[in-house]
C-alpha positions in Angstrom: 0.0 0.0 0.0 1.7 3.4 -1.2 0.5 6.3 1.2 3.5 8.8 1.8 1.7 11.7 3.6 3.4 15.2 2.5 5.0 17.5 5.6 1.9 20.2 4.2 -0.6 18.7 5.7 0.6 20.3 9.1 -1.2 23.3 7.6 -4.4 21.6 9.0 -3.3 18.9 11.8 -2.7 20.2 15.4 -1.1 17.6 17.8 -2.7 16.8 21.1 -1.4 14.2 23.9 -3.7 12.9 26.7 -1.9 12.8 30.0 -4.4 10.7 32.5 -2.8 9.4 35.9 -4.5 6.9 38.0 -3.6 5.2 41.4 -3.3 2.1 41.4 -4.1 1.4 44.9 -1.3 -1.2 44.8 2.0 -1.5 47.1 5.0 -3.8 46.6 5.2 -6.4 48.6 8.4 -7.0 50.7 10.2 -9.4 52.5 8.7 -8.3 55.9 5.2 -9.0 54.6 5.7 -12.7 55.0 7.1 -12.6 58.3 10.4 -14.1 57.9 9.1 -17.2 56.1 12.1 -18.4 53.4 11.9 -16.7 49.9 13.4 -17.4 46.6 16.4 -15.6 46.0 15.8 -12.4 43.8 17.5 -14.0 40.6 14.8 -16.7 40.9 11.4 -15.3 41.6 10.2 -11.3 42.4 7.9 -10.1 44.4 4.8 -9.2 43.6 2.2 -6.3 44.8 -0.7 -6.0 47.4 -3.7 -3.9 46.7 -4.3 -1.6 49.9 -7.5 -0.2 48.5 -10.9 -1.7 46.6 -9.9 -1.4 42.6 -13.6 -1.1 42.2 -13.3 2.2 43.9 -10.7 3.3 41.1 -12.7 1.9 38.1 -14.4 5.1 37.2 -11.1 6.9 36.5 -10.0 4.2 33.8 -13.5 4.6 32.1 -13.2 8.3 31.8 -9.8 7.8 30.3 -10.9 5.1 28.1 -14.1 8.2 26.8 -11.4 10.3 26.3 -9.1 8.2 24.2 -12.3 6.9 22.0 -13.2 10.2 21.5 -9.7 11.1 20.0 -9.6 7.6 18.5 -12.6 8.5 16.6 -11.9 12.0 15.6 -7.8 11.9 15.1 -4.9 9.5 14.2 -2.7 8.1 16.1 0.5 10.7 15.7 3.8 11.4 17.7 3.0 9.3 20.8 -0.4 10.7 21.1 -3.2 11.9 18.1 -3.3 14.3 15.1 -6.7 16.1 14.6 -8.1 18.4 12.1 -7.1 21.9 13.2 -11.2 23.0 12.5 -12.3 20.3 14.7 -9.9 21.1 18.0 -12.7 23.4 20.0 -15.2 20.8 19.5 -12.8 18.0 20.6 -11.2 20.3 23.5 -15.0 20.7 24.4 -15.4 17.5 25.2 -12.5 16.5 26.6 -13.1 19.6 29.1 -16.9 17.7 30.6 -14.8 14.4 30.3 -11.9 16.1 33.0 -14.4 17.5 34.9 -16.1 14.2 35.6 -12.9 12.7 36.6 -11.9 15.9 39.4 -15.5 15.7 40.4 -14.9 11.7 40.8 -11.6 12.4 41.9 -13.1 14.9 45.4 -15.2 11.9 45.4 -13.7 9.5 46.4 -10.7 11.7 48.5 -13.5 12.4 51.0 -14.0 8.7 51.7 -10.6 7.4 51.0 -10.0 6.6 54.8 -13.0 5.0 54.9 -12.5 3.0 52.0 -9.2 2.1 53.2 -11.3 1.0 56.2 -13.9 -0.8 54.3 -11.0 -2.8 52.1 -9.3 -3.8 55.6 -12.8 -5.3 57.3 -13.1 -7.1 54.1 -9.4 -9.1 55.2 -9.8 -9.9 58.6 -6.4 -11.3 59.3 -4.4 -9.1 56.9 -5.3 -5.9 59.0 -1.6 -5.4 59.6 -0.3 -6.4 55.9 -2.7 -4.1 54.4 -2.7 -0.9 57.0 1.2 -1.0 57.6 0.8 0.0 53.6 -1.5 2.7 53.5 -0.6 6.2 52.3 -1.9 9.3 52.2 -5.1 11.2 51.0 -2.8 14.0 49.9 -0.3 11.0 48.0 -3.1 9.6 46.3 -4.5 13.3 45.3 -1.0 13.7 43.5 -1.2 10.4 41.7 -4.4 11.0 40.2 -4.6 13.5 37.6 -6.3 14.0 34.1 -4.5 16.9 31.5 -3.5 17.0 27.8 -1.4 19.2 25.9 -2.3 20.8 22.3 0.1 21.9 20.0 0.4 23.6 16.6 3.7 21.6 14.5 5.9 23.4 12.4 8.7 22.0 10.6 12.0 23.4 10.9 13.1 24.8 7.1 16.2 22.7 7.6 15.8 19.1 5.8 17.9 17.9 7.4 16.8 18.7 10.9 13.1 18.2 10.4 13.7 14.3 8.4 12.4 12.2 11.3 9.0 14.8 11.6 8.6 14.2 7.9 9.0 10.6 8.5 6.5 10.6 11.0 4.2 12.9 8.6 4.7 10.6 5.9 3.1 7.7 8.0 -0.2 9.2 8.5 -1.9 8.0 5.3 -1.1 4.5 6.4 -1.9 4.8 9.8 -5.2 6.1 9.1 -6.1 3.5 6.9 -5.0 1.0 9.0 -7.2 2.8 11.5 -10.3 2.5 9.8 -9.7 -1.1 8.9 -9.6 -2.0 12.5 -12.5 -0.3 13.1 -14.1 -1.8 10.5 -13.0 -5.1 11.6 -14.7 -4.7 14.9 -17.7 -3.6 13.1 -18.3 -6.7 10.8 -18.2 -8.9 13.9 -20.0 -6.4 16.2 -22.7 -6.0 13.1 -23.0 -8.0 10.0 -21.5 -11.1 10.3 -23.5 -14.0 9.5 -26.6 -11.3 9.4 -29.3 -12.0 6.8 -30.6 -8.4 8.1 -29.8 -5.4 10.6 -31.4 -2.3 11.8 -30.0 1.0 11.2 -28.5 1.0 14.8 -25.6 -1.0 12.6 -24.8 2.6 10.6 -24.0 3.8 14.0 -20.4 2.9 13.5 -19.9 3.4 10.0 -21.0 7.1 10.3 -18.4 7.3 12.9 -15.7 5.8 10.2 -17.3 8.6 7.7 -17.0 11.3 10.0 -13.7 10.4 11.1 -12.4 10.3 7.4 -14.3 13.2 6.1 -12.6 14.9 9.3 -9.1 14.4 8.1 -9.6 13.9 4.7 -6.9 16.3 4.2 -4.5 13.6 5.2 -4.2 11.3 1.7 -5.3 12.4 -1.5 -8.1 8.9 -1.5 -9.5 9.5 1.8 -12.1 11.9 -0.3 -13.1 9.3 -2.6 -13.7 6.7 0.3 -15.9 9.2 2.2 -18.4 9.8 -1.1 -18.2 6.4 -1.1 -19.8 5.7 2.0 -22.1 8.8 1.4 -23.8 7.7 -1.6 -23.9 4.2 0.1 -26.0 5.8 3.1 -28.0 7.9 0.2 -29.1 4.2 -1.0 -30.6 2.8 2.7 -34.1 2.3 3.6 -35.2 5.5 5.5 -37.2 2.6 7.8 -37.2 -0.9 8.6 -34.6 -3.4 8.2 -31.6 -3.4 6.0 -31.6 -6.3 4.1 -31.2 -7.8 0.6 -29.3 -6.1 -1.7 -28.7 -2.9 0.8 -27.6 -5.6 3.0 -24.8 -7.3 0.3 -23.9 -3.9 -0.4 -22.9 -2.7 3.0 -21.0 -5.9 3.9 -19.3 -5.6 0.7 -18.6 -1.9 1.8 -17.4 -2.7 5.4 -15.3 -5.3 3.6 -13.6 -3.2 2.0 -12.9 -0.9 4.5 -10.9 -4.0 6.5 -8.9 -4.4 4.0 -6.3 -1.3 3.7 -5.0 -1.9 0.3 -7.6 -2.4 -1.4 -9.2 0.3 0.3 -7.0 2.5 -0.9 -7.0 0.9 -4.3 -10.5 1.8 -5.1 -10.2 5.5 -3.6 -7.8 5.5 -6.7 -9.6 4.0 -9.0 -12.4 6.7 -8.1 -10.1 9.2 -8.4 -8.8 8.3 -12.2 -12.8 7.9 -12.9 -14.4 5.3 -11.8 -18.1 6.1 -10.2 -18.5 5.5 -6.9 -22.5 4.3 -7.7 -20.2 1.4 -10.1 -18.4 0.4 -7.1 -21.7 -0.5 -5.3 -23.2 -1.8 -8.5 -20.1 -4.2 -8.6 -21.1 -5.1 -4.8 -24.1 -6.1 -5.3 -24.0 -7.8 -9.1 -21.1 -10.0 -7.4 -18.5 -8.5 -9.0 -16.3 -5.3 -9.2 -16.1 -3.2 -12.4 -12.4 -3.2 -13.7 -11.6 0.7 -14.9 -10.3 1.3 -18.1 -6.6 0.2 -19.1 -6.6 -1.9 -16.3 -6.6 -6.1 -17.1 -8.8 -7.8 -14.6 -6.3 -9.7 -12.6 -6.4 -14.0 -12.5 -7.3 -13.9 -8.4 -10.1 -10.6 -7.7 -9.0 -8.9 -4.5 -12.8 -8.2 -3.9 -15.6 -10.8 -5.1 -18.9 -10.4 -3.0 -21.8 -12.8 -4.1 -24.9 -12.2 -5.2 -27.6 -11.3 -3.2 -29.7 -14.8 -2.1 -32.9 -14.6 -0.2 -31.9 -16.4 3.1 -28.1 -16.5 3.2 -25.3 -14.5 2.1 -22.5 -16.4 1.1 -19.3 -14.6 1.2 -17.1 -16.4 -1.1 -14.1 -16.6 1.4 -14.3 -11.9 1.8 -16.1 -12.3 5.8 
């Protein structure tokens, strides 16, 4: 798959890293702990940890950080250790990170004004370990410095010097790839979430492929064939049932569609093809008829990367694609 991303598309990414701490209400266990009894040598065997706190108490801090990495997840690509996002779409995205922070502070107060009591609770659920657990306690104020939820947004520009800016570019160049690779995990989790071995959804199973759109129309600046994949999906949305189940031909369609957004090169193979010419109403005509159209000046090749069947009444068979 050729996607080299040029350094210009900085002109529209800005660079964001999330920055989420959470306690993990866990203290290494030591020698003392097991009241002299013999140990393995440290060569042979470590140590390992003893939870002086519930973890249920904690579990609302990893799903707000899990919110806040699905929202960048669907909105940016994965870039420089944290995400590139569309410059137009940062207020809306730094919106909504702001409620998701605030939730976690508000969680955070929370559960600080019942941490000794929690501590408490954890110990009466041990009888026997009182000393084990509360000879490892720490502080409210410790655990209010280890819990913390920040990000940092930046604007990139590359230094006019080749040679100084090379590994930037080669990052840049990546971001093609690594949003089509992206999408066709997303898609991939889609299919089995979805469609396979469906005869018929609801709409409730656009859900995530609107979510794919909008995150490809987003940053659509990124490689040249992103555009083509996202009227793609748009005139497949145009053809959907406004009500009812999807099923039939809409249904061979969309799995032909989802199939070929798990598959990266071909993806970007037929936002290519589009691009030269090719309609993207031909493309779904070739889903459904059980065959892609081959554009002009190119010889259809001995082994089709992309054969859906035809549409059956009761089953969909998908010829080795799902």
């Amino acid at each position: 798959m050729d996607t080299q991303t040029d350094i210009t598309v900085l002109d529209n990414l800005m660079a964001i890293n999330l920055d989420v701490s959470i306690w993990t209400a866990r203290k290494k266990l030591t020698p003392a702990d097991f009241g002299g009894a013999a140990l393995p040598p440290d060569d042979l065997a470590s140590l390992g940890s003893k939870k002086v706190c519930d973890p249920k108490e904690l579990r609302i801090f990893g799903t707000l950080k899990a919110r806040a990495v699905n929202l960048l997840d669907r909105t940016g690509v994965r870039f420089l250790g944290g995400w590139g996002i569309p410059e137009d779409k940062a207020d809306d995205i730094v919106a909504e990170l702001t409620v998701i922070r605030d939730d976690f502070l508000s969680a955070k107060e929370q559960f600080l004004n019942r941490y000794d009591e929690a501590v408490k609770d954890w110990i009466s659920l041990h009888p026997g370990w009182e000393s084990l657990i509360g000879g490892s306690t720490v502080s409210a104020d410790y655990v209010r410095s280890r819990l913390d939820f920040r990000w940092q947004l930046f604007k990139l520009v590359p230094p006019r010097d080749n040679a100084v800016g090379y590994g930037l570019q080669d990052e840049v160049k990546e971001l093609g790839g690594t949003l089509f690779d992206e999408v066709a995990k997303a898609a991939a989790d889609t299919w089995k979430r979805c469609f396979e071995g469906k005869d018929k959804v609801t709409h409730k199973a656009l859900s995530p492929l609107r979510s794919i759109h909008a995150k490809l129309a987003g940053l659509s600046f990124v490689e040249p064939r992103v555009v083509p994949i996202v009227d793609l999906l748009d005139t497949a949305f145009n053809r959907m049932p406004k009500r009812g189940h999807i099923e039939g031909s809409e249904l061979v369609m969309l799995q032909g569609v989802v199939s070929l957004l798990r598959d990266p090169a071909t993806l970007v193979a037929h936002g290519q093809k589009i691009i030269e010419g090719q309609e993207a109403s031909d493309i779904l005509a070739g889903l459904v008829a059980g065959t892609l159209p081959v554009p002009p000046k190119e010889k259809p090749s001995a082994k089709p990367r992309f054969v859906p069947e035809a549409v059956h009444p009761h089953a969909i068979d998908s010829q080795g694609l799902w």
